[in-house]
C-alpha positions as CSV (number, residue, x, y, z in Angstrom):
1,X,-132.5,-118.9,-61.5
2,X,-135.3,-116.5,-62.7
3,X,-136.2,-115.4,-59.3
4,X,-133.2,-115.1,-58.1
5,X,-132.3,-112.9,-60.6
6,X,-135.4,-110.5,-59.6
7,X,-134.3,-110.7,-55.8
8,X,-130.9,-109.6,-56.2
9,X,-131.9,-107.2,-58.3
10,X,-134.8,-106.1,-55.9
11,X,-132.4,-106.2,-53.3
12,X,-130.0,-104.4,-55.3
13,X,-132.0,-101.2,-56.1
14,X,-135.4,-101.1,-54.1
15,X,-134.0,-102.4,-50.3
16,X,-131.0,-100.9,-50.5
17,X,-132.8,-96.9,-51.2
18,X,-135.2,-97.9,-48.1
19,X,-132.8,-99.1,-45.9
20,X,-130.9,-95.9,-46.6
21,X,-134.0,-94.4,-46.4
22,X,-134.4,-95.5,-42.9
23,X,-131.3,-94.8,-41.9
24,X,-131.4,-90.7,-42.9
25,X,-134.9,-90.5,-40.6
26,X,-133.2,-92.5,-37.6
27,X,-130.6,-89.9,-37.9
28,X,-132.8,-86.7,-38.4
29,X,-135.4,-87.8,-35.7
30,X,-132.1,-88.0,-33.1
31,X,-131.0,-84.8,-33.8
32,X,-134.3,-83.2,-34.0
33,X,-134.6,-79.8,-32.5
34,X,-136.2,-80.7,-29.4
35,X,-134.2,-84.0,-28.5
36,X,-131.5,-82.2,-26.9
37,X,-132.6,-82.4,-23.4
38,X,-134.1,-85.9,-23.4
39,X,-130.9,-87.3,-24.8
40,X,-128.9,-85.9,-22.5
41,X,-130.9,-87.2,-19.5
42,X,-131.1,-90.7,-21.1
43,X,-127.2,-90.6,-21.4
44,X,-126.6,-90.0,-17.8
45,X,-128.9,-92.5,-16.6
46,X,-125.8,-94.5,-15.4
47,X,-124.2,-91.7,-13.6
48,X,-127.9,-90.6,-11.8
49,X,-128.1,-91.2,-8.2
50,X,-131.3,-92.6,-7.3
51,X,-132.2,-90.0,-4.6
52,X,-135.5,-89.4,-5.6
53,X,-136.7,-93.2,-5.8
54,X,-134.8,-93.9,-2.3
55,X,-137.0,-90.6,-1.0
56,X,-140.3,-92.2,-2.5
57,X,-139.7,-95.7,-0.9
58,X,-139.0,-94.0,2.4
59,X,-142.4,-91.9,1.8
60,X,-144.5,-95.2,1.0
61,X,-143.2,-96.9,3.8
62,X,-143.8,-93.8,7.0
63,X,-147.5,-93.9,5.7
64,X,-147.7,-97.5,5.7
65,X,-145.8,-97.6,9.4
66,X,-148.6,-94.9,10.5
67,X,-151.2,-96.3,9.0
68,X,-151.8,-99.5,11.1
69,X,-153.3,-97.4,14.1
70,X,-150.6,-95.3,14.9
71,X,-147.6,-98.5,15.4
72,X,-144.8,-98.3,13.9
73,X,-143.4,-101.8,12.6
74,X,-140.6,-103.1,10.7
């Protein structure tokens, strides 16, 4: 029961100040002066249409399309 003893009270004092610890930097780093804007455009990820990706594929594809000698194929 010795070490038991000394892992709960590890536990007790030591894990529990780092895990709290932890928890105070995950909170400052999120709300970190310069955060502001890349939170906000992670949060409307779901709401983002994709017109940009859509404009890219259609890019990659024309060159493809003109670049076997001028024929366009499908």
């Amino acid at each position: 029961m010795q070490t038991y003893t000394l892992l709960r009270e590890f536990a007790d004092s030591w894990v529990l100040l780092a895990m709290f610890s932890a928890f105070v930097f995950v909170i400052l780093w999120i709300l970190r002066p310069g955060s502001r804007k890349i939170h906000r455009d992670a949060g409307a990820i779901p709401l983002r249409d994709d017109y940009e990706c859509v404009d890219e594929v259609a890019a990659y594809k024309s060159d493809k399309e003109t670049s076997s000698h001028g024929k366009i194929s499908e």
